[in-house]
N, C-alpha and C positions, 0 to 999 in steps of 0.2 A: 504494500500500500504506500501509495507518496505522501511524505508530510504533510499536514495540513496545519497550516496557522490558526490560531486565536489568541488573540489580545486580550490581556485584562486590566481592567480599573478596579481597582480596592481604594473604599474609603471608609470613614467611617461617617453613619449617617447623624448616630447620638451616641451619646454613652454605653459602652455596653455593646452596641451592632453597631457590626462591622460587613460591610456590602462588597461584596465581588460580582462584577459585570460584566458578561463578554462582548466585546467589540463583534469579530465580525461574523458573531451567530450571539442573538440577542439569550445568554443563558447566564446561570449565575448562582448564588449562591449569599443567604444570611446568616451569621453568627454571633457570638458572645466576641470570639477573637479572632485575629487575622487568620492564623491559623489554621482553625477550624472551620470558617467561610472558604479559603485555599483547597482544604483538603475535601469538604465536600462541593465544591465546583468540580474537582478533576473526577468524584466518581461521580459525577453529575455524566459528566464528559465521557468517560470511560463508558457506564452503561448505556448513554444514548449512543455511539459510536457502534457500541456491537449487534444493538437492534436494527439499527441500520442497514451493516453491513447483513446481518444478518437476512434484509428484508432486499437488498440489492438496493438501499438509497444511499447517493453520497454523506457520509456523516453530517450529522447535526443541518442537512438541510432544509427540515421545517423552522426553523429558527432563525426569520429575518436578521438582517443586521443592526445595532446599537442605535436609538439616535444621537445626534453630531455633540449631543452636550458630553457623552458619555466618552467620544472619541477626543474632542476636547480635552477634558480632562485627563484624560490617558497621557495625549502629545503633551501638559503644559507638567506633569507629574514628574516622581522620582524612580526610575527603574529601580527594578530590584529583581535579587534572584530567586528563585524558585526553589524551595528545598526537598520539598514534596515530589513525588515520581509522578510522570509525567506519563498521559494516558499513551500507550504504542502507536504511533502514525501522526503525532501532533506535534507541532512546535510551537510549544506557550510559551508568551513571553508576559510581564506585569510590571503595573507601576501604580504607585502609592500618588491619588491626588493630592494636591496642595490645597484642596478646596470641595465640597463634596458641589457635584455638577449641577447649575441650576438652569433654570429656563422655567420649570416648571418641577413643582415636587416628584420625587420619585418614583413614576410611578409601576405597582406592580403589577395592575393589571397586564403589561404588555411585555411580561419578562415571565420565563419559566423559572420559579427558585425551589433549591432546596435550603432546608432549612437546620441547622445544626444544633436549635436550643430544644 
């Protein structure tokens, strides 16, 4: 299988959660900590990836892409490295916003999350 990319934005939205967003498949992931939002995104990622395959769809393709608040804050953020394993066939890359992304409140409706509390 060829690599596929996804970006992430991790922010924190209040006290306590902590949001991970993916860029360019709108999926993601809330928690208490960085963490644990990180590590449930990847098997977020990981089990959509092999129903897919399993189903003969490209990964994670029902899952439009981010809106631009969310790619924003990605481009204006702090990379970081990934310490967590990395679902097979993807290359994740993250970065810490400076800011959590506004335009308009966060919202869930339009993101598949899991949830880590």
């Amino acid at each position: 299988m060829t690599s596929k990319r996804l970006r992430l934005v991790i922010f924190q939205e209040e006290p306590g959660l902590w949001i991970v967003r993916g860029l360019e498949h709108n999926v993601g992931a809330e928690a208490r900590t960085i963490g644990e939002a990180i590590t449930a995104t990847m098997r977020f990622v990981n089990a959509h990836t092999a129903v897919d395959i399993r189903h003969d769809h490209p990964p994670l393709s029902s899952f439009p892409p981010a809106a631009q608040k969310f790619w924003n804050a990605f481009a204006a953020g702090t990379a970081v490295p990934l310490t967590v394993g990395q679902p097979s066939g993807w290359d994740i890359q993250a970065a810490f916003a400076t800011r959590v992304p506004t335009d308009n409140h966060t919202s869930r409706s339009n993101m598949r999350y899991q949830s880590a509390r």
